[in-house]
Structure formats: structure tokens, C-alpha cells
FIFIMAR-424592 format. One record per residue (C-alpha): residue in three letters; y, x, z. Coordinates in steps of 0.001 Angstrom, whole numbers, plus 500000, padded with zeros to 6 digits. Last residue first. Layout:
N
ALAYXZ...
% end
This chain:
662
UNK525177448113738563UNK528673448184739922UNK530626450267738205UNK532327453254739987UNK536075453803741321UNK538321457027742486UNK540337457470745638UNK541991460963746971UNK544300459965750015UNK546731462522751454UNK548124463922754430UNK550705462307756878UNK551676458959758513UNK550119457810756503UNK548131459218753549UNK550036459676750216UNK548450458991747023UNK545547460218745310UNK544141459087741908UNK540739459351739874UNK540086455896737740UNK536321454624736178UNK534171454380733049UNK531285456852734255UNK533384459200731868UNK536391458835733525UNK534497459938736385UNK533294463179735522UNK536091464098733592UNK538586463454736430UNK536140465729738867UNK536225467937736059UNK540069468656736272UNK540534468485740218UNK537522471090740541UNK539225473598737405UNK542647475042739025UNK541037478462739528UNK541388479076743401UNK541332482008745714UNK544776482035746044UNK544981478389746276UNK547911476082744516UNK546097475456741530UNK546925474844737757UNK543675476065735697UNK542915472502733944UNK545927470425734430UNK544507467551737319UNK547251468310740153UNK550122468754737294UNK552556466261738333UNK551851465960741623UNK552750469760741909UNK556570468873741592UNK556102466306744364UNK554388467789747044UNK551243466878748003UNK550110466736751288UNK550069468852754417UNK546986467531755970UNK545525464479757251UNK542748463775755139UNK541419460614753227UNK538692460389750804UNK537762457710749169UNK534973455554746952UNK536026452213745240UNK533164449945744112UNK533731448212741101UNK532880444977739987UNK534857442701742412UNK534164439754743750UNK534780440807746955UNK538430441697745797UNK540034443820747867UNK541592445847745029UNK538248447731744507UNK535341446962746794UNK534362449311749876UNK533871452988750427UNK535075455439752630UNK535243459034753631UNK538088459869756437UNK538554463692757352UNK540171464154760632UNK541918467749761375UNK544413466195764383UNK545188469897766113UNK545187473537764894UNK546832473175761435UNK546155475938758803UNK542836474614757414UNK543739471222757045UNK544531471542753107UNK541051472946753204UNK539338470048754464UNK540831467748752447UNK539860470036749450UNK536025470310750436UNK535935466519750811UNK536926466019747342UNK534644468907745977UNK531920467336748007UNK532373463703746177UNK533167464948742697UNK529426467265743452UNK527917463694744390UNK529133461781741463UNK527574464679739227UNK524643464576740913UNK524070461222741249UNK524473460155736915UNK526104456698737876UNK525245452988738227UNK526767451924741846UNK524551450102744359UNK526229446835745527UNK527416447015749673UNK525501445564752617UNK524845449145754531UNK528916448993754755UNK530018452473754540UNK533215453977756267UNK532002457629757510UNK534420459932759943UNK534320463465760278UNK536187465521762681UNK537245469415761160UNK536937472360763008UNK536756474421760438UNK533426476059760587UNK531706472693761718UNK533575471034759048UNK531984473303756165UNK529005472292758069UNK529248468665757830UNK530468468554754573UNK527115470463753159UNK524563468303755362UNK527147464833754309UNK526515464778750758UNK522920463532750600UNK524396460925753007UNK527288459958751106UNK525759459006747846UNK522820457749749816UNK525630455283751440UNK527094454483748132UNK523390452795746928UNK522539454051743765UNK521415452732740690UNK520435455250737982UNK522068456889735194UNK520640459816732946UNK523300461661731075UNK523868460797727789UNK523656464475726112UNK526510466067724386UNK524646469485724795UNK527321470679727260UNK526694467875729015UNK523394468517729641UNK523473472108730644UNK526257471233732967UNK523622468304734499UNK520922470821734784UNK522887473405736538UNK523634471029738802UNK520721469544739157UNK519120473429739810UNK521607473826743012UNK520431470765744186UNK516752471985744259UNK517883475919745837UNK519747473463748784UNK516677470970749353UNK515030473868749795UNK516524475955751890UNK516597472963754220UNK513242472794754161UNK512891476356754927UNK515302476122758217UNK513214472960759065UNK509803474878759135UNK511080477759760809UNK512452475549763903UNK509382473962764179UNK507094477193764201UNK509648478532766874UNK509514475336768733UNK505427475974768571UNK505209479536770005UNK502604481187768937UNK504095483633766417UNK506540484901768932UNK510504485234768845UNK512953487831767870UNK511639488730764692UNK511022485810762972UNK514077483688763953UNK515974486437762678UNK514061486284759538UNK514453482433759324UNK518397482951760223UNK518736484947757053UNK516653483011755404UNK519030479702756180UNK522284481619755605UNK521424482577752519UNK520674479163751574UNK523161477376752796UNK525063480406750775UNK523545479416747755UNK524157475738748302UNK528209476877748560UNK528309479173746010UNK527190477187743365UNK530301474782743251UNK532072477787741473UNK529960479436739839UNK529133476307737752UNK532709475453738062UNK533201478854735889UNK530531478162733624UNK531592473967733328UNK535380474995732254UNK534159477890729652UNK531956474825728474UNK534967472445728747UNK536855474834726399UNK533798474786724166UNK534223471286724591UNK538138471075723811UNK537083473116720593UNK534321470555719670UNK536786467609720133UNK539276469275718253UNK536957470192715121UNK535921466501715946UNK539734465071715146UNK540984467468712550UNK537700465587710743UNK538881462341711715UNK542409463189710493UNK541197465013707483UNK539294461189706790UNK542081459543707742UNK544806461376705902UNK542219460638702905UNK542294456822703916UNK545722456625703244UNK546071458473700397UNK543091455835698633UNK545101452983700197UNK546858451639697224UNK548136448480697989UNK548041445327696064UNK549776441800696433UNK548360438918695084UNK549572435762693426UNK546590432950693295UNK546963429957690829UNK548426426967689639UNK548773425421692766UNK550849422272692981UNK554477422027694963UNK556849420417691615UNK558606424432691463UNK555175426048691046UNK552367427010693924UNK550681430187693620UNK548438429992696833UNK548302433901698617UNK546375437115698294UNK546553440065700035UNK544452442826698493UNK544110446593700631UNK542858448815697486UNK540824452459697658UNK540351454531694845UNK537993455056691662UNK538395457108688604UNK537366456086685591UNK540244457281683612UNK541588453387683184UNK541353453402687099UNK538963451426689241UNK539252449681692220UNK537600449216695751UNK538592446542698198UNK540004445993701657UNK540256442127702249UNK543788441279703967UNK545050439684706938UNK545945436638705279UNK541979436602704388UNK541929434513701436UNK541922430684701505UNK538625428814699613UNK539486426816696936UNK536751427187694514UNK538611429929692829UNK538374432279695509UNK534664431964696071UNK534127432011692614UNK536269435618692526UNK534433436825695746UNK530642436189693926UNK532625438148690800UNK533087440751693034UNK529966441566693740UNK528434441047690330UNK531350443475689081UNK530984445797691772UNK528736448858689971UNK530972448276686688UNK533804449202688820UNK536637446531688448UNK539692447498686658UNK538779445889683538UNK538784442290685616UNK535455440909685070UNK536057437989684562UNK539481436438683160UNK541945438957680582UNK545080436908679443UNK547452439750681239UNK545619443459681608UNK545715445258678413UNK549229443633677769UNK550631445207680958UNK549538448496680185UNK546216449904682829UNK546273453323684580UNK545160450978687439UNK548170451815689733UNK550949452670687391UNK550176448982685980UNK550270447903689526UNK553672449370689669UNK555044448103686964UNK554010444597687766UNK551156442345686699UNK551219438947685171UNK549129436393683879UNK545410437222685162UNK543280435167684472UNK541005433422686962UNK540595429570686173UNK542962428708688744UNK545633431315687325UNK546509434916688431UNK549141436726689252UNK549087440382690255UNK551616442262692091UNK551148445826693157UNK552988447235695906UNK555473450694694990UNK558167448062694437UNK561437448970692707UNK560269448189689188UNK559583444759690662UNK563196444700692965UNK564816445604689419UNK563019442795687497UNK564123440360690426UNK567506441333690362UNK567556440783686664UNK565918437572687083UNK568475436863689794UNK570932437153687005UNK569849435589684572UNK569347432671686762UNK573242432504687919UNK574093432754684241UNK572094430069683296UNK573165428038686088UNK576827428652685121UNK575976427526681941UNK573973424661682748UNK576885423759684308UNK579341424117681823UNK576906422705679509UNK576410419813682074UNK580802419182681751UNK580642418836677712UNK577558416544678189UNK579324413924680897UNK582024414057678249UNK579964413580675606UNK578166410703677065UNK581538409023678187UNK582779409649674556UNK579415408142673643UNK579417405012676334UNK583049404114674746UNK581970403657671639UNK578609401791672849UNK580412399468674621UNK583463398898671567UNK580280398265669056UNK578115396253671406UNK581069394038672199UNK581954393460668750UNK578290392662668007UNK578577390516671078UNK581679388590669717UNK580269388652665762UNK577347387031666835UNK578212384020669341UNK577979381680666236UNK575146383120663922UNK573773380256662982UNK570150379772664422UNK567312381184662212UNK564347379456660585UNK561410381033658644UNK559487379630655221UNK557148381683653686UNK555400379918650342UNK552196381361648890UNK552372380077645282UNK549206379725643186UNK547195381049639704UNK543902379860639038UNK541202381472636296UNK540944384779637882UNK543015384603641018UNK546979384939641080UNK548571384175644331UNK552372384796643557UNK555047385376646070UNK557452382714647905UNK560100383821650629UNK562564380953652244UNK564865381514655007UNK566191378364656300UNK569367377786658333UNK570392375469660948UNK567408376042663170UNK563780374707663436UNK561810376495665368UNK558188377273663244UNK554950376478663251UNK552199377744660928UNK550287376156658449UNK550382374845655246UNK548694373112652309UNK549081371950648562UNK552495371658648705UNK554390370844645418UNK557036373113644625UNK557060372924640731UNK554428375829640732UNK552618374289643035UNK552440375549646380UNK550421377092648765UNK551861377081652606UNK552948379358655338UNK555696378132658061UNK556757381267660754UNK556878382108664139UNK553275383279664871UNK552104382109661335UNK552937386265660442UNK551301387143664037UNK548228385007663215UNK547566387199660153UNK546497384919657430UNK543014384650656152UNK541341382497658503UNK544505379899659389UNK545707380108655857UNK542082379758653768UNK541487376686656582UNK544022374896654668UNK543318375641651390UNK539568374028651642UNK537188376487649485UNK534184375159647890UNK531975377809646863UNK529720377504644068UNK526582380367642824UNK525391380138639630UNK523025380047637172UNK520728381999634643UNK522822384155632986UNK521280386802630998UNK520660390994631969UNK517537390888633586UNK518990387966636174UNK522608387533635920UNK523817384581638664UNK527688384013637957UNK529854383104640385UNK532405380219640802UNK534467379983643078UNK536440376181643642UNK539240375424645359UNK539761372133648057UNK543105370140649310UNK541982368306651827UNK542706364416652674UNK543135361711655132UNK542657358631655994UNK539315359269658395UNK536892358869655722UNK538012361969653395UNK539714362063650075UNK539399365160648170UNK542582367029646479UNK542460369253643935UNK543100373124643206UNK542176374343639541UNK538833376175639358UNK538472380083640446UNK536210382543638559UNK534111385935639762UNK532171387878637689UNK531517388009634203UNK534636387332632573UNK533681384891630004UNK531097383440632338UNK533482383491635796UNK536263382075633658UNK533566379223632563UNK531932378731635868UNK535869377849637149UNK536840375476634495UNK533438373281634894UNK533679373438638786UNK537307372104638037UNK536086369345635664UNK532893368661638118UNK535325367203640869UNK534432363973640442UNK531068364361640103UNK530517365657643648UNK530257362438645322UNK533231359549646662UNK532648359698650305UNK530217362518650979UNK532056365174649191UNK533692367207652166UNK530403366599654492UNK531771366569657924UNK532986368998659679UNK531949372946661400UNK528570372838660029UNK529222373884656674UNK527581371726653964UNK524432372959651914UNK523284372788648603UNK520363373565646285UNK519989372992642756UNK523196371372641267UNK523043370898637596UNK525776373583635874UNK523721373950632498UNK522773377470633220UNK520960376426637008UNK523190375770640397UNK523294377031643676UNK525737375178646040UNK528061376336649142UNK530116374026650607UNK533324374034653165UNK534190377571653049UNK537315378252655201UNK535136378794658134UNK533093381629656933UNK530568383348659619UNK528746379890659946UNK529085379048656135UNK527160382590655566UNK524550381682658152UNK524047377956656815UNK523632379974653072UNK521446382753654510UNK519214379716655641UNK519033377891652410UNK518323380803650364UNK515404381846653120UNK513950377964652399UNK512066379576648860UNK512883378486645466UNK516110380136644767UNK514412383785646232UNK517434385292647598UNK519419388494645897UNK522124385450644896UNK523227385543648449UNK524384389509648460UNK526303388518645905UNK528065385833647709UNK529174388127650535UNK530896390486647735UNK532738387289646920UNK533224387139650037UNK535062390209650376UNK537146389802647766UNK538561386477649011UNK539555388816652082UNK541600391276650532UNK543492388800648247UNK544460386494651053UNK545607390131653198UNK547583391025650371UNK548669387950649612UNK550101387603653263UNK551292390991653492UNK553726389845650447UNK554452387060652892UNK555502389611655281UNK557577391904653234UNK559626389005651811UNK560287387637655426UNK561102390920656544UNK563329391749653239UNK565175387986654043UNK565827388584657648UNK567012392137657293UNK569201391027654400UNK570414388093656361UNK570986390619659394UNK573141392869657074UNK575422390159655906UNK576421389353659168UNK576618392927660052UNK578986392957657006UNK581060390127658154UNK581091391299661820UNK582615394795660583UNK584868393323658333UNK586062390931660855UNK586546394244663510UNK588026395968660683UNK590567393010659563UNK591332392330663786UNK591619396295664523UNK593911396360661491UNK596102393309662132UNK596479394536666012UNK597760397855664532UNK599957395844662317UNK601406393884665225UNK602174396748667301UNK603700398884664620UNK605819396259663720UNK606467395316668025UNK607453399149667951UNK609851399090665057UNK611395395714666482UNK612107397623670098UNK612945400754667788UNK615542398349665776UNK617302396709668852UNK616541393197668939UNK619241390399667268UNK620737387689669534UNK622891385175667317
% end
């Protein structure tokens, strides 16, 4: 005989009774959620006919409150008759309503419209025991009284089961009749009931033997009944509302309760699982978050920019340290407060609250900025730059503006000692340019007074050596004192135009054609060139634009130019040729500016004096003061135009500068 090892039989024991205890709990379990769900049936059922009653009871008290109002009516007038076909209209379950003296005679009647007449087959005699019962509970009582159930016959084979009220008429403090409604049972369920309690369930009055009177409702039939009854007791008539309900056996139960059980055992160690690892998580997170909060709190108390925050309907909900520091303001003065903001200067606030609407009706901020004016706790006021941007939350909608603010008030006080270093600069360089314009004035004088020196002199010459009479001699005279002056008049513009430009004046402009320019020019050039043996040569198109510039001024850059070609030719004997030109700048026909040159054939320019050629007092003559180069720059930067040289080819050098084009 083959006998197993004891811890193989040990372990099939402890197998086996393991499998006995899941198998007893799990039929436990099934037996008691059997049991449960019976109870659960049975209280529902119980708790729903009891709403049943309740709701019977409810409405059977209303009309007898309806059937007061009736007896207000005059019994021998047609308006009784009337409220009673409205009443039976509004009340289905009432099949007959009848007014009737002390001694129970009928009076008035009427039928409800909804069937035939209830008593028209065998009369209302037979039913005057119950009427009689019901009138006297209602007189004994005084108020309301309910007759025995019976059943009438009707035409078509059938029958209803029909209730009396009975209500007492007290007129002046005696009875003097009463008011009789016929209820049918039947029609008491459908209009009195709930339909979700006849939904899926059997109602029905009973006797107190278990007679049905009535019923309604449908139910499924199944292989077991649930059964409810509760009492319906009315003054004078007591009845039993019956609830019947059907449920399927149970078969399939216990396996998907089972099922349920073991799923949802092993969902909740999954759950907690799945929980234990999210904590970690949200842990980590949390961590993680705390700390770039505290990053972010540092970088804040960092900033010297203000940040404020405000919402779509203009409060503000959070400021930094630094704007706080800014306004003079604590951070609870400032958050939860809306229009106007109580750093806004009381002079700005309707100002300002035009810019807030404008803000808050959608319309984008500058993203360049909007310079602004704010107002300290002391009263004091400074200078903002705002930029403001869209607030938008972690699910992408606004909720608001966030702004950042700078304090500009420093800024624009370095400006203002800027602007005023600024003019005390300009109005030192012009009492430099003054000391500039007196010693140019003496300067580019000498030549006209010399013309004109030289002219008288040669007038009294002229007047000595020849006679009176003769007419050359009178012509002669005549053009040597024109010519004198012509020279004294130009020698007054000049002083004029220094005078004005000293005074900050806008020196008059006119239109001039470049060949005038040259022309009025050319008497001076011409005999500086006759002394130095210089050949002249004149580039001017008669077809060219007129220039807009202040002509004496243009004129004197024009002779001063000339006068320095010509006197860095001085030294050579052979190939002195002074070029003056003019024709459009960069090529360009089209062109709006004119360029004007001068072009010589001298030594040039070397490089280390390129350099400084237009520095105020640097010169390389010994009679020089380093001043022509400098103000013939000024002259023509200020008529919006470019002085230069380069070099000339094959030798000398080429002084161009440019004009607008009227």
C-alpha cells in the first residue's frame, strides 16, 4: 500500500481547508447579500406604498377643501351647477357630485363628463345605505365622512367599485345639507398615485380579508412576490392599499456578487498601489515646486523692476518688493484695491482711469511701453516706464494684465542736467564760434578792402595824370568806383551774416542759380589769379537746378576754397590751373543735390595733416590761423550738406561740398 509523505499530506490539509474557508465565506457572503437584497426589496416596497397613503391622504384632503369652496354657491342659481362640471373636469376620480337638503333628498346633480352616468342603470337608491353612513360620520364629526365601498353595475358588463364623501353644508351655525361625491377606486389609483410607484409595480385596495376592490399598475411577473399592504383609514371607512412587486430568483447572483467582491478587492490594492506611487510623485513635485517658488521669491526680492498683477476687472493682486519700495506702499495696502489705484495722483485719476477702461476692454498695451507718472505714499511724484502684458493661467485664458514698472524719475534727472550740460556747451562752443567769426571776419575782410584800396588808389592816379575832358578817363573812373562798390557792399553781407549767426538767427535763404554763385565770385578769384599766375577754368551748365542757400555765406566757402588752391600753387612756376565745377551729386540726374568743386594742382595733402585739415586753429601757413577750413564746414553742414577733399590726379587736390536743390 502507497502512503504520501506527511508534508505532501500536510500541505494538501492545509490546501483543502483553505479552499473550505474561501468556499463557507464566499457562501456566507452570497447568503447574506441574498438576504440583504430581500430586505432592500421589502423596506423599498414598504416605503413606497407608505408614500402611496401619503400621497392618497394628501390629495383627498385637498378636495375636500375643493368642496368647500362649492358650498359658498348660491343652491338655487345655475353658477352651482357650473362650478360643479368645472370641479368634475379638474377631478377625474370623481364620478358625481350632488347637493342635497337635511333629510338627504337629492337637489342638484351632475355627472362627470369623462363616462357615462355611474347610476343610470339601476338609480341612486341603491346605494343610499352608504350615502346614509357617510352624511352621518360627516354630521357627528362635522366635517368630512366616507361611506362603505360598493360595487355599481354598468351597461357594458362590467363594474366599478365607488366611495362616497359626504360633507356637511353649515349655514349660520345649523346644518342645512350636503355636499356628495362619488369616488370610483380605480381612477383614485391612477390620479392619486405617483406614476413612478405603478411604474413597475401592482397597487390595489383591499378588503380587510383580501378582497380587491381595485388596482392598477403593471408589473413583470417573476418567481417571487413581494407583497407590502398599509392602512387607508378615512373618517367613517377604513381600507387596505396593497403593493405587490415581482423579482426574478436570484440564480446568477451569488457568482457576480462573488465576482464584484474579488474585482473590487483587487481594484483597491491596485488603487492603493497606484496611490502609494502618486504620493511619491506628488512628492517629488512638491518639492520640485517649493523650490522654484523659493527661487522665484529670491529673483522678486532680487529685482529692482516693479511687478504688478492685476485682474480683468482691475485689481490689483500682487505687487513685489520692489514696487512696494517704489510707491512707499505695503503689500496689503495695495492688493484687493480696483480704481483709482492709491498711487495715482489725484490730478490723473480721470486720466488714467480713461487708460484703465481702455485696458480692460481688451485693448493690447504698447509693448514698447507707455511712460507714466506716479505717486508715492509721501506725496511725492516721479516718473514710471509701464509694460504691460496678457496674464494668461496654466489652461491658456486671461485672467488679467501683469506689468512691469520702472522708475525713471533718476533717469530723466540725468537728462534734464544732461540737456542743460548740453546748451551751457552749445553756448560756450558759440562764444568760441564768435571768437572764430571775429577773427574770420578780419580775415575774409581784407581782401574786398584791399579791392577797394586798390580801386581809389588807382581813381586818384587816374585823376591826376589825365584830363577832366577826356571821356575814356570819365569811363574808366566810373567803373573803378563801381567796383569799389560792389566790394564796400559785400564786405557789409558779411558782416551782416556773422552778426546773424552769432544771434542764432535763421539766416535768410533764397534760390540761386550755381552759375551766379560763381560769377559774383569770379572778380575776386580772378585777380588773386592774375597776381599768381594762376589759369582759371569754369564747369557750369546754364541748365542746372538753383540751390537754396544763405549767398553770402556759400559764396565766401566758395572764395576761401579757391583762395587755398591757389595758394598751395604758389611755389610752382609751371601747370597752376584752378578747376571750379558744378554738376549733380553721385551722377545721378535725378539727384537732389548739386555738388560744387574745386580742383587745383598743387602739392596736396599729406597724410598726417588730413587728419586735422578742419580742427579749428590747425594750419600749415605762416600767416595762417587754422579757422577758413573750420567755418567753411560749419557753413555747409548747416545748409544740410558734406565738405571733403580728396586727391586730384595726377597731382593736387580736390575740395567738393553739396547744396539742396530748391
Amino acid at each position: 500500500m502507497w502512503f504520501a509523505p506527511a508534508p505532501q499530506v500536510r500541505r494538501w490539509v492545509l490546501w483543502g481547508l483553505l479552499v473550505v474557508l474561501v468556499l463557507s465565506m464566499l457562501s456566507t457572503l452570497v447568503w447574506l447579500a441574498g438576504r440583504y437584497e430581500v430586505g432592500q426589496v421589502q423596506s423599498r416596497l414598504e416605503r413606497d406604498a407608505s408614500d402611496a397613503v401619503s400621497d392618497i391622504r394628501t390629495a383627498l384632503t385637498r378636495n375636500v377643501q375643493s368642496l368647500q369652496s362649492l358650498q359658498y354657491a348660491d343652491r338655487n342659481a345655475a353658477p352651482w351647477e357650473q362650478d360643479a362640471h368645472t370641479m368634475l373636469r379638474e377631478h377625474r376620480e370623481w364620478l358625481r357630485l350632488e347637493l342635497r337638503d337635511a333629510d338627504l333628498r337629492v337637489l342638484k346633480s351632475v355627472d362627470t363628463p369623462f363616462r357615462a352616468p355611474v347610476f343610470h342603470r339601476f338609480g341612486r337608491d341603491a346605494n343610499q345605505p352608504e350615502v346614509v353612513q357617510a352624511c352621518g360620520v360627516a354630521r357627528r364629526q362635522s366635517g368630512a365622512g366616507y361611506g362603505a365601498s360598493t360595487y355599481v353595475p354598468q351597461t357594458d358588463g362590467l363594474g366599478l367599485e365607488i366611495m362616497d364623501l359626504c360633507l356637511p353644508v353649515i349655514t349660520e351655525g345649523e346644518l342645512t345639507g350636503y355636499t356628495v361625491a362619488t369616488y370610483a377606486l380605480n381612477e383614485i389609483l391612477v390620479n392619486m398615485v405617483g406614476p413612478q410607484l405603478t411604474r413597475s409595480q401592482e397597487v390595489s385596495f383591499t378588503e380587510s380579508d383580501g378582497t380587491r376592490l381595485a388596482m392598477h399598475g403593471t408589473a413583470n411577473r417573476g418567481s417571487r412576490v413581494f407583497i407590502a399592504k398599509q392602512l387607508l383609514d378615512l373618517p367613517g371607512h377604513t381600507m387596505v392599499l396593497r403593493m405587490d412587486s415581482w423579482r426574478g430568483a436570484p440564480d446568477l447572483f451569488p457568482n457576480v456578487l462573488t465576482a464584484l467582491v474579488t474585482a473590487m478587492a483587487l481594484a483597491l490594492v491596485t488603487v492603493l498601489i497606484m496611490l502609494a506611487r502618486d504620493m511619491r510623485r506628488r512628492q517629488r513635485v512638491e518639492l520640485d515646486l517649493a523650490d522654484a517658488l523659493a527661487f522665484r521669491k529670491a529673483m522678486e526680492d532680487s529685482l529692482v523692476t516693479g511687478l504688478r498683477a492685476r485682474d480683468k476687472q482691475g485689481r490689483i493682486t500682487y505687487v513685489n518688493p520692489a514696487f512696494c519700495e517704489m510707491v512707499g506702499f505695503e503689500a496689503h495696502e495695495l492688493i484687493g484695491k480696483s480704481i483709482p489705484a492709491p498711487y495715482w495722483p489725484p490730478e490723473m485719476v480721470d486720466e488714467y482711469g480713461q487708460r484703465q477702461a481702455l485696458r480692460l476692454a481688451g485693448n493690447a498695451p504698447p509693448r514698447e511701453g507707455a511712460e507714466s507718472v506716479f505717486m508715492r505714499k509721501n506725496g511725492e511724484r516721479f516718473a514710471v516706464m509701464i509694460f504691460e502684458a496678457p496674464l494668461i493661467n496654466a489652461l491658456g485664458e486671461q485672467t488679467g494684465w501683469m506689468g512691469a514698472v520702472l522708475d525713471i524719475s533718476e533717469q530723466r534727472r540725468v537728462e534734464e542736467v544732461s540737456r542743460a550740460s548740453q546748451e551751457r556747451l552749445q553756448a560756450t562752443a558759440r562764444l568760441a564760434t564768435v571768437g572764430e567769426m571775429a577773427s574770420l571776419l578780419s580775415h575774409e575782410l581784407n581782401q574786398p578792402l584791399a579791392a577797394i584800396s586798390s580801386y581809389a588808389t588807382g581813381s586818384m592816379n587816374l585823376l591826376k595824370d589825365a584830363a577832366v575832358t577826356d571821356p575814356q578817363l570819365a569811363d574808366n573812373l566810373s567803373s573803378a568806383i563801381q567796383r569799389i562798390g560792389q566790394q564796400a557792399e559785400r564786405a557789409g553781407k558779411v558782416i551782416k551774416s556773422v552778426h546773424d549767426f552769432v544771434r542764432r538767427r535763421d539766416q535768410a535763404r533764397e534760390a540761386v542759380t550755381p552759375c551766379a554763385l560763381l560769377d559774383d565770385v569770379m572778380p575776386l578769384v580772378s585777380l588773386q589769379a592774375r597776381k599768381l599766375g594762376v589759369r582759371l577754368q569754369v564747369n557750369c551748365a546754364p541748365d542746372l537746378p538753383p540751390v537754396l542757400c544763405d549767398r553770402t555765406m556759400v559764396e565766401q566757402v566758395l572764395l576761401n576754397l579757391a583762395r587755398n588752391g591757389m595758394q598751395a600753387m604758389a611755389e610752382d612756376t609751371a601747370h597752376k590751373d584752378l578747376t571750379l565745377s558744378v554738376q549733380p551729386a553721385n551722377a545721378n540726374a535725378s539727384s537732389r543735390w548739386l555738388e560744387f568743386t574745386v580742383a587745383d594742382v598743387g602739392h596736396g595733402i599729406a597724410p598726417e595733416v588730413a587728419d586735422k585739415l578742419f580742427t579749428p586753429f590747425f594750419t600749415t601757413k605762416q600767416e595762417g590761423m587754422g579757422l577758413g577750413l573750420s567755418l567753411c564746414r560749419t557753413v555747409v553742414e548747416q545748409h544740410g550738406g558734406f565738405l571733403s577733399h580728396r586727391p586730384n590726379a595726377p597731382r593736387g587736390t580736390v575740395f567738393s561740398f553739396t547744396l539742396p536743390q530748391s
